[in-house]
N, C-alpha and C positions, 0 to 999 in steps of 0.2 A: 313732308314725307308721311308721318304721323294719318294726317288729313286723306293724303289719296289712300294710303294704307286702307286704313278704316272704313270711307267712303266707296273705298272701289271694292274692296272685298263684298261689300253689301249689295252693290250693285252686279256684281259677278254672280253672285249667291241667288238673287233674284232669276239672272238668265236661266242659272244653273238648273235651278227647280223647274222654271218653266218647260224648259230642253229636257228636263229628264220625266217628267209628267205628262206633258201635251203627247196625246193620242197620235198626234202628226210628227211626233220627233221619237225619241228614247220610247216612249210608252210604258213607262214604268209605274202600275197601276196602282202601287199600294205605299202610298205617302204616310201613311199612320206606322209602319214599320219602319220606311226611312228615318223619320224623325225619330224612333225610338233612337236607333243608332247613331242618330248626330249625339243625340244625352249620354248614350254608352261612350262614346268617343270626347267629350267636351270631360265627362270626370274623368276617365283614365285621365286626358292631359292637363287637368284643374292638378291631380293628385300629384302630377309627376312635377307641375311646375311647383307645388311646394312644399316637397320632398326637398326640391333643387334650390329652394330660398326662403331660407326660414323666417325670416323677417314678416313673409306673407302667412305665414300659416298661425291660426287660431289659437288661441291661449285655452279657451277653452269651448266645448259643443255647447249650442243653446239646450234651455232646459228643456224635459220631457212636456212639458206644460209649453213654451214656447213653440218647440215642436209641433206638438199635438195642436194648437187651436192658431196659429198662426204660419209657419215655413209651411205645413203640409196642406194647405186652402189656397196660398198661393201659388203652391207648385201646382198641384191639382188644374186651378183658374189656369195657367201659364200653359200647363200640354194641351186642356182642349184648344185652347186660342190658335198655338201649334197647329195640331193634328188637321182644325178643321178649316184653318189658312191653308197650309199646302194641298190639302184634301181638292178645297174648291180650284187651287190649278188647273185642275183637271177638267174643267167646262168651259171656263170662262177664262180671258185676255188678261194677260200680265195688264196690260195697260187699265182696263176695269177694275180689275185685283188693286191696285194701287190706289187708283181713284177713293175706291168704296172703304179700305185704311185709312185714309187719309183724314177719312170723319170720323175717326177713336176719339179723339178730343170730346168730343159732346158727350159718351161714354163716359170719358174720365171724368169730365164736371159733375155728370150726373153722379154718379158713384162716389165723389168727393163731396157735394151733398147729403150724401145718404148717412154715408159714414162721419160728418163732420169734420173732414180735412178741409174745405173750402168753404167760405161764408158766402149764402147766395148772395149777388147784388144782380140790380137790372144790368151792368156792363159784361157780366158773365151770361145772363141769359142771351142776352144779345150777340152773341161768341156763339153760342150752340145753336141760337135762330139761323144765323148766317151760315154755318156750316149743314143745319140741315136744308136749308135753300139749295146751296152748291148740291149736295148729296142727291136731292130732289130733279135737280137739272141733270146730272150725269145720269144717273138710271133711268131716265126719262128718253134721253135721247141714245142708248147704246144701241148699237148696231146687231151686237153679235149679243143679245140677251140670254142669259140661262138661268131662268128662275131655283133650278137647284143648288147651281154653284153662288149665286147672289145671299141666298139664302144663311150658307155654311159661311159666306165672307163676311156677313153682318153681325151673326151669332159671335163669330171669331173677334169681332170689332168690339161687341159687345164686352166678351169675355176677357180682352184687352182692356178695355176702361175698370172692368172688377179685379183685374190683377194686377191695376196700376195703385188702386186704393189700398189693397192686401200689402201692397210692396211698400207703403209708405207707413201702414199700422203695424209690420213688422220691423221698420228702420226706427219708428217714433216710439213703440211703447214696449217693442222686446229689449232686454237690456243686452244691450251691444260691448257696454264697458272690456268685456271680456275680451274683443275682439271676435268673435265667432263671425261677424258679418262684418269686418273693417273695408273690405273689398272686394271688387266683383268675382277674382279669385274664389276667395273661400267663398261669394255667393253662389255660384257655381257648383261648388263643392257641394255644398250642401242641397242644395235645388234640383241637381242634375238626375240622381238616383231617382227621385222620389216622381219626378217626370217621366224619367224612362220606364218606370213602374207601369205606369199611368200609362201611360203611352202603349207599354209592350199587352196589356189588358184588353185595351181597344181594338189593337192592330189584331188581336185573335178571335173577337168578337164580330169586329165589321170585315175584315179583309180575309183572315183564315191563314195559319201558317202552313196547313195542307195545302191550300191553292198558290201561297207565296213559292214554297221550295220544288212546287211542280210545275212551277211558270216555265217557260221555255229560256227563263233568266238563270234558273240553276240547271237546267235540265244537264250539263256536263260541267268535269273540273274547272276547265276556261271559261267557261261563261258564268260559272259562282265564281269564281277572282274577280273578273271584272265587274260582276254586278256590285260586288263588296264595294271591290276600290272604288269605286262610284258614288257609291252611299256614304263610305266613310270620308271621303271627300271634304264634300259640306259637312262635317262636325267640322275640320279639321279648318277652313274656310271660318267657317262660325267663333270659331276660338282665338284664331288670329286675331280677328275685328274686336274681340272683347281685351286680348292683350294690347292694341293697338291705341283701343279707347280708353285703358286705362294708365294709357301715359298722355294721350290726349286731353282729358277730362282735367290734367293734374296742369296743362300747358294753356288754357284756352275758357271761355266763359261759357255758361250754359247757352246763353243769348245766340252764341258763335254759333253752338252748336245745332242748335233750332234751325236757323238760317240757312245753314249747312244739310240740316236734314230733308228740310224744303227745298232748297236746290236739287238734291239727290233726287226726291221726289220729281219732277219737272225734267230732268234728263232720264231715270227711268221708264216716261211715259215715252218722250221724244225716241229712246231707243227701238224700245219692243215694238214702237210704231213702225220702225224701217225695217227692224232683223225680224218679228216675227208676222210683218203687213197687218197690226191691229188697227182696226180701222177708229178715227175720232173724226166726231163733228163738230160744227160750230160751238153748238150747246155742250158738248164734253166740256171741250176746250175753256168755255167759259163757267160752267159749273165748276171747274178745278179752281179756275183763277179767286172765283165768290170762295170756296173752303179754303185755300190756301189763305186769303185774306183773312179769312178768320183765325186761324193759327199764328198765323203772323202780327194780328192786333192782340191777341191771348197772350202771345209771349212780351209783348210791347207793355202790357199791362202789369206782368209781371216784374220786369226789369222796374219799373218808376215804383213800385212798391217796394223796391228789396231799397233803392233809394231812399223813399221816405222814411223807409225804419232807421235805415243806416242817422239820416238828418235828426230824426227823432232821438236816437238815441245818444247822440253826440249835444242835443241841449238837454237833455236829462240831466249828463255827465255835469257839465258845464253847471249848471244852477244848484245841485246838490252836493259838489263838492270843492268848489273856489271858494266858500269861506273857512273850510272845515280845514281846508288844505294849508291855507294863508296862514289860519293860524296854530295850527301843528307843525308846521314848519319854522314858526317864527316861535319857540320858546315852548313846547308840550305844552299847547290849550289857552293862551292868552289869549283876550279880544285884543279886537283892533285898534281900540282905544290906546290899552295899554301900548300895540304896538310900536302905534306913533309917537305916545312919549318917550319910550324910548330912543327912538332914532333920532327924535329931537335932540335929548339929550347927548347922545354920541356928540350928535352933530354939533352944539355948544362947546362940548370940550375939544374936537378936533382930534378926536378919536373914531371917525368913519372913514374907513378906507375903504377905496374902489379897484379892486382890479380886474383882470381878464374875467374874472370868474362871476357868474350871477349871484356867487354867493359871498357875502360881507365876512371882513376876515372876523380870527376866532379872539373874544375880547374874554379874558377872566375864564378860557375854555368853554366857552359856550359859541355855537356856530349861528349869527342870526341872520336875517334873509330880508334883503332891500325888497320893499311892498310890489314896486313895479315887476320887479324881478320874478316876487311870488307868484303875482298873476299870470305871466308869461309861460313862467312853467307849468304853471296847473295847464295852461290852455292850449299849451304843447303835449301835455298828459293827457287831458281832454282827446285830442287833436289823433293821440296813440291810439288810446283805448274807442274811438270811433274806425280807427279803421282794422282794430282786432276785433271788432264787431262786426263792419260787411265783410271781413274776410269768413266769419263763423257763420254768417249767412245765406253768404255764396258756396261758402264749402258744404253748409246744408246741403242747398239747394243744388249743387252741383253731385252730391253723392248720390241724393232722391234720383237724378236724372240719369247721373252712369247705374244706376240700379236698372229702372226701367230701359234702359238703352241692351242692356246687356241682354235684360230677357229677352228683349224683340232681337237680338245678334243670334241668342240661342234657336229659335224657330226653325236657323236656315234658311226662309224665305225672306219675300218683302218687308222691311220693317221702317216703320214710320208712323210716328202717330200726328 
């Protein structure tokens, strides 16, 4: 439920824009204000869910210094990506719009380069060769080309990979202990103002709120209600999908969720193909398949990494602490040596007993611990503490992911990277 929840609000969210953008439907001309109001409408209901559950809410605001040079660059990055993804609706094919997203990924590498969140290797560059191939082949062969909207869709793409980077050097080096950014909730909270800012700035500059509220969309009482209810809509759409995701994220693996994103992607294009007649070619067709290959071996690569650490860190364990353990256990700090004379010795008098328990009974109040016994537990301890390790890695990595997931839910439009 979780799944379609989340998935279909996204892909509802995509029509929605479309339908209310495209010149041949709604015609609602000035997307940089909409989006304002999805952010005005996502904090009102960030605020109100936690008001209503404290449990979510912040211990305490990040610092003026956090603020200042890190939430406000990413928020900033986050509305242009917004503003000028829905913006380009407005020229070009739900189906191309998708497509040309689709190649953020090369973005986000590059930008994770820049910034030193990602270590180059030749399998990563190879990731981005491929998806600019794919990328190469769709634009190549689009039917319905609009050099302006292509334009604002790439910049957006672009601005997407820089606010994937910001979103990870505010999770990695702002101090979070506090809580202030535990979840996409209070991420939200905090982000959503500072976008709508952003956002309400632009929409005055490029669109005009002279020409918005004399559109023929407010020109009477009935027609501002409905143009509202409209707009407020998709925040309201956009919110769901993040409370949706944030029980999802807590249920399911990142990996899942890739998969899942990619799929979405691939019935998105197949839809707006039928409902809105966007036309695709061979070469679309096949350009999608060469990028999508590339996200898909990206994420492949990921998954066996988060492995080898996990393995890695489980013979760390293992080799720095089975002696140390054996014999702390057996007597505060004896060697081995010592160990086994002792249990010799039990053993000669007929003083070793074995019972149910790994642990040797108490002789003279003292509790000592059978050798094989010892090792067994260390490597059951081992055995623990490896997998509270991929659990801390995945939970990493899975928080990084519901972060960026959240911000591409807040957009309103198509989101996938």
């Amino acid at each position: 439920l979780l799944v379609l929840t989340r998935y279909g609000c996204s892909t509802s969210l995509s029509f929605y824009n479309k339908w209310l953008f495209s010149p041949n439907h709604y015609s609602f001309r000035f997307p940089l204000f909409t989006t304002c109001l999805h952010m005005v409408t996502q904090f009102l209901l960030s605020s109100i869910t936690l008001s209503m559950i404290p449990s979510l809410r912040p211990q305490a605001a990040p610092s003026a210094k956090d603020f200042g040079t890190k939430i406000m660059p990413c928020a900033l990055a986050s509305g242009l990506d917004i503003g000028l993804s829905n913006n380009s609706l407005k020229s070009i094919t739900l189906a191309f719009y998708t497509m040309c997203k689709s190649s953020s990924l090369a973005f986000v590498l590059l930008f994770a380069f820049l910034f030193k969140l990602e270590r180059p290797t030749w399998a990563l560059a190879g990731v981005i060769g491929v998806i600019s191939i794919g990328l190469f082949m769709m634009v190549m062969s689009e039917v319905n080309f609009v050099l302006a909207g292509f334009i604002q869709v790439m910049l957006a793409s672009v601005l997407g990979g820089l606010r994937w980077s910001l979103t990870q050097l505010l999770l990695e080096r702002t101090n979070t202990k506090s809580g202030s950014l535990a979840n996409p909730i209070s991420t939200i909270f905090f982000l959503s103002p500072i976008m709508g800012i952003c956002l309400f700035i632009v929409a005055g500059v490029f669109e005009g709120y002279t020409n918005i509220f004399s559109s023929e969309f407010f020109q009477t009482v009935d027609s501002g209600l409905r143009t509202l209810g409209l707009l407020l809509l998709g925040g309201i759409f956009a919110f769901s999908m993040v409370l949706a995701e944030f029980n999802l994220i807590a249920r399911t693996s990142v990996v899942s969720l890739s998969v899942l994103g990619i799929i979405k992607e691939v019935i998105t294009i197949i839809i707006s193909s039928l409902v809105f007649d966007d036309k695709l070619t061979v070469v679309n067709i096949l350009g999608l398949f060469i990028t999508l290959s590339g996200i898909g071996f990206y994420h492949f690569m990921k998954l066996r990494e988060l492995k080898a650490k996990a393995r890695k860190t489980a013979k760390e364990i293992a080799s720095l602490n089975i002696a140390t353990s054996v014999n702390s256990l057996n007597g505060g700090g004896a060697d081995l040596a010592a160990v086994h004379s002792r249990r010799r010795k039990r053993q000669s008098k007929g003083m070793h007993h074995r019972g149910k328990s790994k642990l040797d009974r108490p002789i003279g109040g003292e509790v000592l611990l059978d050798d094989e016994a010892a090792i067994e537990m260390v490597g059951e301890s081992s055995s623990n503490l490896l997998a509270d390790e991929a659990i801390e890695i995945d939970s990493s990595d899975t928080h990084r992911m519901s972060t960026d997931l959240l911000l591409e839910d807040m957009d309103a439009s198509v989101t996938s990277k």
